[in-house]
C-alpha positions in Angstrom: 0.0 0.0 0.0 1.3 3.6 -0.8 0.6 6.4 1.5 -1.5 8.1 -1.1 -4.6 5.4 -0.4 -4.5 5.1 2.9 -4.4 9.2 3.4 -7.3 9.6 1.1 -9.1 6.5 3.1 -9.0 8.0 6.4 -11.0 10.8 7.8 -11.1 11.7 11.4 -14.6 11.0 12.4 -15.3 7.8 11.0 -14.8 4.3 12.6 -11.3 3.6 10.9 -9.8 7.2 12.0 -11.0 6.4 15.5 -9.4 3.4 15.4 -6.4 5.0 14.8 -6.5 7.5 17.3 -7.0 4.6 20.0 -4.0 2.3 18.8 -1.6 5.0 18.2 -2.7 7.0 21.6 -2.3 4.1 23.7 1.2 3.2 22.2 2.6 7.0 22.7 0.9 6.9 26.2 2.6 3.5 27.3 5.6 5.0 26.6 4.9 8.9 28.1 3.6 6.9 31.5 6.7 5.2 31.8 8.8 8.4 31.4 6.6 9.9 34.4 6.3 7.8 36.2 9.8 6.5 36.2 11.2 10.3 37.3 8.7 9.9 40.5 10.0 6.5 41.1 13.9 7.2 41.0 14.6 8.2 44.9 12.3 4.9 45.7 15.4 3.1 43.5 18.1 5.1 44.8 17.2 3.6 48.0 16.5 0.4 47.2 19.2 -0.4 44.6 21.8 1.6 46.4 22.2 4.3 43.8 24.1 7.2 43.0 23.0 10.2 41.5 25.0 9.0 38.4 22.9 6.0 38.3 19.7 7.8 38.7 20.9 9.5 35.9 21.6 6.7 33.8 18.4 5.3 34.7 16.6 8.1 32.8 19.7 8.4 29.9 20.4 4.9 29.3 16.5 4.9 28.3 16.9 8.0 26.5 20.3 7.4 24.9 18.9 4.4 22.5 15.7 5.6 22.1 17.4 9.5 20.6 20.1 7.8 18.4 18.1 4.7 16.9 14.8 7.2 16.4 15.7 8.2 13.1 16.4 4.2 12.0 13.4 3.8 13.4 11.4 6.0 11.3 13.4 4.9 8.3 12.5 1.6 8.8 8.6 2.4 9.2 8.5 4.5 5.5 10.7 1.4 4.1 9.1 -1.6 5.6 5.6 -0.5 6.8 5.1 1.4 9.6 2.3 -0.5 11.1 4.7 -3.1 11.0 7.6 -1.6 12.6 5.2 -0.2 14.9 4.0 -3.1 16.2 7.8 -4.8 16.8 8.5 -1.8 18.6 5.2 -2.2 21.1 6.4 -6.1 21.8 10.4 -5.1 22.4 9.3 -2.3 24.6 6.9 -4.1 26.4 9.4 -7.2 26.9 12.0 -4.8 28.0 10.3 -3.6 30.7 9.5 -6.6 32.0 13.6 -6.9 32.7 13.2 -3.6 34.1 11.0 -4.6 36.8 13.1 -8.1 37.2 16.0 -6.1 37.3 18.1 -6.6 40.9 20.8 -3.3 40.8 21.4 -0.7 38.8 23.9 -2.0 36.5 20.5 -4.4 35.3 18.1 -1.8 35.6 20.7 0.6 33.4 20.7 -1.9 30.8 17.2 -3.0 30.7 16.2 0.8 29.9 18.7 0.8 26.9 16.9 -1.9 25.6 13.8 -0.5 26.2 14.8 2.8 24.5 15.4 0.2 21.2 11.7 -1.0 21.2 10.7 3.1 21.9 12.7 4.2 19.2 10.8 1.9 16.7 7.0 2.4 18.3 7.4 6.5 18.7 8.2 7.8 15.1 5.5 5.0 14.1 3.0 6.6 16.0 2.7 10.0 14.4 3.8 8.7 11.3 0.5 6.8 11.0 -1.7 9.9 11.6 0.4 12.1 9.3 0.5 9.3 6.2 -3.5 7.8 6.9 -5.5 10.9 7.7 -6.8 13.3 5.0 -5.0 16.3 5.3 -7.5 18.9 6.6 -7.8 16.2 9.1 -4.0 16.2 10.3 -3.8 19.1 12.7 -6.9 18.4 14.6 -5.3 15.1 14.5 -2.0 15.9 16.2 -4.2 17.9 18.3 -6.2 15.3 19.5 -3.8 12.3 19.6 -1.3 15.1 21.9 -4.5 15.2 24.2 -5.3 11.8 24.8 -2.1 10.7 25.0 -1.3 13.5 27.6 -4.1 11.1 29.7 -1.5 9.1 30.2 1.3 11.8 31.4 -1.7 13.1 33.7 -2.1 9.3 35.3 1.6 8.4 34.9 3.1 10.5 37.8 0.2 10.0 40.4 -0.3 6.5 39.4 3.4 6.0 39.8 3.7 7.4 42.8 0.6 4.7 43.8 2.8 1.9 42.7 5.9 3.0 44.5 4.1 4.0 48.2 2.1 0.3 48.3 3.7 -1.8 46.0 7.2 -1.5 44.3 8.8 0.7 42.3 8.7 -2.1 40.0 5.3 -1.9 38.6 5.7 0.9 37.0 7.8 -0.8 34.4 5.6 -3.9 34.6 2.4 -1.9 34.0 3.5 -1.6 30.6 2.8 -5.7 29.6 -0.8 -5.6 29.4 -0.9 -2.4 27.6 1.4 -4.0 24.9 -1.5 -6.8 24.4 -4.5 -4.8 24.1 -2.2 -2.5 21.6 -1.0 -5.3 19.3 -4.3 -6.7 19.0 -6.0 -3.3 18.0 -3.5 -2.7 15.6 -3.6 -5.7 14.2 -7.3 -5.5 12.8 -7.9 -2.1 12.6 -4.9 0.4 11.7 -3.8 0.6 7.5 -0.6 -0.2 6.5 1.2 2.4 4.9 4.7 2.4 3.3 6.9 4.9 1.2 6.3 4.0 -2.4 10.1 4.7 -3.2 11.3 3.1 -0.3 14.0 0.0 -1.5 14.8 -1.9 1.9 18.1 -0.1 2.5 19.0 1.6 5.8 21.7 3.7 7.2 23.3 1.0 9.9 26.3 3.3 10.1 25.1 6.4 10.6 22.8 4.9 13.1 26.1 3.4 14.7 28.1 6.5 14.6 24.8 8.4 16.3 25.0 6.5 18.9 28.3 6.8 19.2 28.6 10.3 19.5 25.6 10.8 21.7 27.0 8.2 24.3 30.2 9.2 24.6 29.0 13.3 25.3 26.6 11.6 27.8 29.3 9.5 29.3 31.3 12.0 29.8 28.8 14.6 30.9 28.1 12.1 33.8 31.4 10.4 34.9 32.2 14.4 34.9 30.0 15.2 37.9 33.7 13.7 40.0 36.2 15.1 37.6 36.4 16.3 33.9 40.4 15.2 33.5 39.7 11.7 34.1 41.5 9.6 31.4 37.8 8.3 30.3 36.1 11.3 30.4 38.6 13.0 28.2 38.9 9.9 25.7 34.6 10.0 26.0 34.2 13.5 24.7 36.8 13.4 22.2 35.2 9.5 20.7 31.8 11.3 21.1 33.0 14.6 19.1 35.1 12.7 16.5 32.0 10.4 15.7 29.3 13.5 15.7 31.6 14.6 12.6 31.7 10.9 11.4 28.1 11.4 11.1 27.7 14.9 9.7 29.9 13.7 6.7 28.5 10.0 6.4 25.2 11.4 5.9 26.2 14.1 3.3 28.0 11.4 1.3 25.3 8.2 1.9 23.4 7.3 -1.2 20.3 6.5 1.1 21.5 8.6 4.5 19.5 7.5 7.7 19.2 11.7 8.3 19.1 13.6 4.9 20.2 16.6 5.8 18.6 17.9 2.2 15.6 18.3 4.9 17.1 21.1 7.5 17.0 23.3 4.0 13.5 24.3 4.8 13.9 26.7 7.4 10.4 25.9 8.8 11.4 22.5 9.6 15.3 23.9 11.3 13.3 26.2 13.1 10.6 24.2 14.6 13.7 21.4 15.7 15.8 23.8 17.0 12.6 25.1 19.1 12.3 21.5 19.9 16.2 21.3 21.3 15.4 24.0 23.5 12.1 23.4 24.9 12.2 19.6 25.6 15.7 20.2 26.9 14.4 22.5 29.7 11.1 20.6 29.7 13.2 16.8 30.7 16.2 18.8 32.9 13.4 20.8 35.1 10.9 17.6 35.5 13.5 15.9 37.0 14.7 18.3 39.3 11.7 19.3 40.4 10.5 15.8 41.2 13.4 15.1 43.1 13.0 18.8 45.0 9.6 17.8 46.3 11.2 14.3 47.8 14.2 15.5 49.1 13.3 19.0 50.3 10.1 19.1 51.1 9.6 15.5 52.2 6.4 14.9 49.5 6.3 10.5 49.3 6.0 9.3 45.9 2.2 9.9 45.6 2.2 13.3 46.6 4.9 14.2 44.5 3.2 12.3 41.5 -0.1 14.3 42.2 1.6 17.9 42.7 2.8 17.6 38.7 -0.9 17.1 37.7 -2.2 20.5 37.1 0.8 20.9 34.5 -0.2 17.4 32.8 -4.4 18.5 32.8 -3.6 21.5 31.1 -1.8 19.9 28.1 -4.4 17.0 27.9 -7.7 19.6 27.9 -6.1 22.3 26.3 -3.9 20.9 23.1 -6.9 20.0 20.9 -7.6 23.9 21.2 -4.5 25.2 20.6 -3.8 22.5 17.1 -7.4 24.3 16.4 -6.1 27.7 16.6 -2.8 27.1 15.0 -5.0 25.6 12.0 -6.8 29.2 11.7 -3.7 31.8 12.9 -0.5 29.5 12.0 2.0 28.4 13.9 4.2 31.3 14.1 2.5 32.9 17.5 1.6 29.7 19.6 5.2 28.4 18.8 6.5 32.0 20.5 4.4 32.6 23.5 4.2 29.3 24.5 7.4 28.5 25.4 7.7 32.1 27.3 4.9 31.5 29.3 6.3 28.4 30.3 9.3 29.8 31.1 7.8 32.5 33.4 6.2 29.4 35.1 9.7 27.5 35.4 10.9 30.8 37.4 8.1 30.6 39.7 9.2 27.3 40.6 13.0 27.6 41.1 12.2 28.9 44.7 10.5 26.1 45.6 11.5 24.8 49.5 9.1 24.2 51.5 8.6 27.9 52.8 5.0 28.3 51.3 1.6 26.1 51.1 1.6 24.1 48.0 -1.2 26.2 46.4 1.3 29.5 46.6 4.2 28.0 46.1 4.1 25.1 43.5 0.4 25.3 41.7 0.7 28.8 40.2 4.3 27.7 38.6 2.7 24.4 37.3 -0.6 26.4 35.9 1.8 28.9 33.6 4.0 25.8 32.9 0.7 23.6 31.5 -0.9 26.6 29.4 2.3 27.0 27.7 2.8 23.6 26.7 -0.6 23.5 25.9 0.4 26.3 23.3 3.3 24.8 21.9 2.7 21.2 21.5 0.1 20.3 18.4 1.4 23.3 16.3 5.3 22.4 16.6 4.3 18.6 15.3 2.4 19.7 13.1 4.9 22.2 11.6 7.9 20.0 11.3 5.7 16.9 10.2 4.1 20.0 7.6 7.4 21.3 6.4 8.7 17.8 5.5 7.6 16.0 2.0 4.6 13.2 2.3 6.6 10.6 1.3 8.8 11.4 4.7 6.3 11.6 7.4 8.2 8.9 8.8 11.7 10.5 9.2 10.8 14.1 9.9 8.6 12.3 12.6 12.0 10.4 13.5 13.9 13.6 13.2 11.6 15.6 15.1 11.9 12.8 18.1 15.5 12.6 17.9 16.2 16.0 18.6 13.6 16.3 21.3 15.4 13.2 23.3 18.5 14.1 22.8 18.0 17.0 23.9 16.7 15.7 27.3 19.2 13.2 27.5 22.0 16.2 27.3 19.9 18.4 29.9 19.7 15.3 32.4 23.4 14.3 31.9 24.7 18.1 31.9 22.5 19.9 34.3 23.7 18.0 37.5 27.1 18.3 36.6 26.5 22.5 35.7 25.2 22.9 39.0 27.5 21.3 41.4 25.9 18.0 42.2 27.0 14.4 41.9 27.3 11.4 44.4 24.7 11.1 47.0 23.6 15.0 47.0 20.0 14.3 45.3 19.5 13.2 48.8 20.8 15.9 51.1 17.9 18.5 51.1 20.7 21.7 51.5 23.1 20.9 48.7 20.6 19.7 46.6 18.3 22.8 47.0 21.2 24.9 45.9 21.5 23.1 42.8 18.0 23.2 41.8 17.3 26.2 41.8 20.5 27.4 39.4 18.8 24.2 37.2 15.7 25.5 37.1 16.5 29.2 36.1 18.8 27.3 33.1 15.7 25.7 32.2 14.0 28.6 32.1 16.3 30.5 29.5 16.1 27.9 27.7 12.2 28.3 27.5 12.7 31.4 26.8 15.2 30.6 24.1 12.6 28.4 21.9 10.3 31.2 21.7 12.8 33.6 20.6 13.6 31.1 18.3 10.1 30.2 16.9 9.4 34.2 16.2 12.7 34.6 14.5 12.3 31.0 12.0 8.9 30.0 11.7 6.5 31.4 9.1 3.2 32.3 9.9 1.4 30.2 7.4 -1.6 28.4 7.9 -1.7 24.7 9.2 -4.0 22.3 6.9 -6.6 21.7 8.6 
């Protein structure tokens, strides 16, 4: 099947379009629960596994690490094979992985679990957009985006307090175990009900070494951003960011010289689509650095159990879900150009607020407003930056400028999480002494909030203000 049938096929309110909401919300919200919940569940681990902050860290990176540098295979491999196809593997190695997360008996185990897991995530995520950009008529798309970003936020609003659930009466455990049943009922969905869609020029080929030389580079900055936290002249921190720098210029020139490049750059010539990714680098950068400190902030600090700290993120998480359907709407009638630039400020504001968290206040004056600003913003900015980048990119692509779009959004959380610990002054067992750690976070979370700041600066100066279809 070429994508030109199955887009023409698909409109958004009949029974096949719903179908493909469900399958491909429930896949994106498997994996978006895990990431939550996993950030509430990381002091529980540090106590139980005997962690440093390093492995803490590599929990959430070694995740992160696969899933950013095999993303763009991923999507490759969905427009070249079929990305119902590639979908589905992805759903069964992510959902297998976990279940050796939540076997997993110290960190070393739990580390390398996650990387695996970040495989099966790097196949299932670009899949998941991908299949509403290449089966959905395209005045359908944006409200699309728009309404797969909201459902799918369900699960970032049940991830954290259900998390926290899990950790208080159970084990931290189940929050990777959770993820098995949800794998069932998705696999059997998408078997009967979701099109399969390919590129029509696609030939079978792939990019294994620029996929290997991705990885290469992005582990070796991430390494060394993280053994760094106890000294940057280390002999393997040294010989880590000069393997990761040499390879990230491996795979600048391997992909300008591939005959079938798992990036092609020829893409980043639309300065639509290098604007909205560079947004992307800065928001989701600040968005993964600033979740995680502010999870651990509430634990350590201000002595919130896993529950309460799961529940004091939810206003942020409501706001997306109700509020992303409206603002795709609105970028469909305005553009993208204003959304994409207030957004992220507003957020920003919101991330400022919350850098003096410590206890001194009542949660409603202290934490809620900060979370309300941070919510409406992302509200903003979600459905009109997909939309944009998966817009700017040619049909035939959906699948890579999904990929692309991914990439640069983990990557940049895995740099922030590596590199913001280190920038402030923490490492060892600091995430759980309550004074050196609430020095740190708040330096982290005013970074953070530049970087906001920076993506909407961005977004005014790069993105034209043309009308989404829809």
């Amino acid at each position: 099947m070429t994508d030109a049938p199955a887009r023409q096929s698909v409109a958004l309110g009949t029974a096949p379009g719903r179908w493909l909401v469900v399958v491909t919300v429930l896949a994106s919200g498997m994996a978006f629960l895990d990431a939550t919940a996993v950030q509430v569940a990381l002091p529980s681990i540090g106590r139980e596994l005997d962690a440093s902050l390093s492995g803490l860290q590599w929990t959430v990176t070694g995740y992160t690490l696969t899933l950013a540098s095999l993303i763009l295979l991923g999507g490759s491999l969905g427009d070249r094979y079929g990305r119902r196809r590639v979908f589905v593997i992805g759903v069964c190695w992510f959902a297998a992985a976990s279940l050796l997360c939540g076997l997993a008996q110290n960190t070393g185990q739990l580390v390398a679990a996650r990387a695996l897991q970040g495989v099966g995530g790097a196949l299932l995520t670009p899949g998941s957009l991908a299949l509403i950009q290449s089966s959905f008529r395209p005045q359908d798309r944006a409200r699309a985006i728009g309404l797969w970003s909201s459902l799918a936020g369900i699960s970032g609003l049940i991830g954290p307090f259900l998390g926290g659930v899990l950790v208080d009466t159970v084990s931290w455990r189940l929050v990777f175990l959770i993820n098995v049943p949800f794998a069932v009922v998705i696999v059997a969905v998408a078997g009967r009900h979701v099109p399969e869609s390919h590129d029509a020029g696609g030939h079978g080929r792939f990019d294994v070494l620029g996929a290997a030389l991705g990885a290469l580079a992005l582990g070796g900055l991430t390494y060394a951003l993280i053994a760094g936290g106890e000294s940057f002249t280390r002999a393997d921190v040294v010989v880590s960011v000069a393997i990761g720098l040499a390879a990230g210029v491996a795979f600048v020139v391997r992909e300008q010289r591939a005959a079938d490049p798992m990036l092609p750059l020829g893409l980043f010539g639309d300065r639509q689509f290098t604007g909205a990714n560079l947004a992307t680098l800065a928001v989701y950068g600040a968005l993964g650095g600033s979740g995680l400190f502010l999870v651990l902030q509430l634990q350590t600090t201000l002595g919130y159990d896993a529950t309460a700290a799961g529940a004091a993120t939810l206003p942020t998480i409501a706001l997306i879900t109700l509020l992303s359907p409206r603002a795709g709407a609105l970028a469909t009638r305005i553009g993208p150009r204003l959304p994409m630039t207030v957004g992220p400020l507003i957020v920003a504001v919101g991330t400022l607020w919350l850098a003096w968290v410590d206890g001194s206040a009542p949660y409603v004056v202290e934490i809620l407003p900060g979370s309300v600003l941070q919510g409406l913003g992302m509200a903003i900015v979600v459905a009109p930056l997909t939309a944009t980048v998966l817009g700017a990119a040619p049909d035939a692509q959906a699948g890579i400028a999904s990929g692309v779009n991914n990439a640069v959004a983990r990557a940049a959380q895995l740099l922030a999480v590596a590199a913001l610990p280190v920038a402030v002054g923490l490492s060892g067992d600091d995430y759980a002494d309550p004074t050196a750690f609430t020095s740190g976070f708040r330096i982290a979370l005013i970074a953070c909030a530049a970087l906001f700041a920076a993506g909407g600066v961005v977004s005014w100066l790069t993105i034209r203000n043309d009308v989404l279809e829809g």
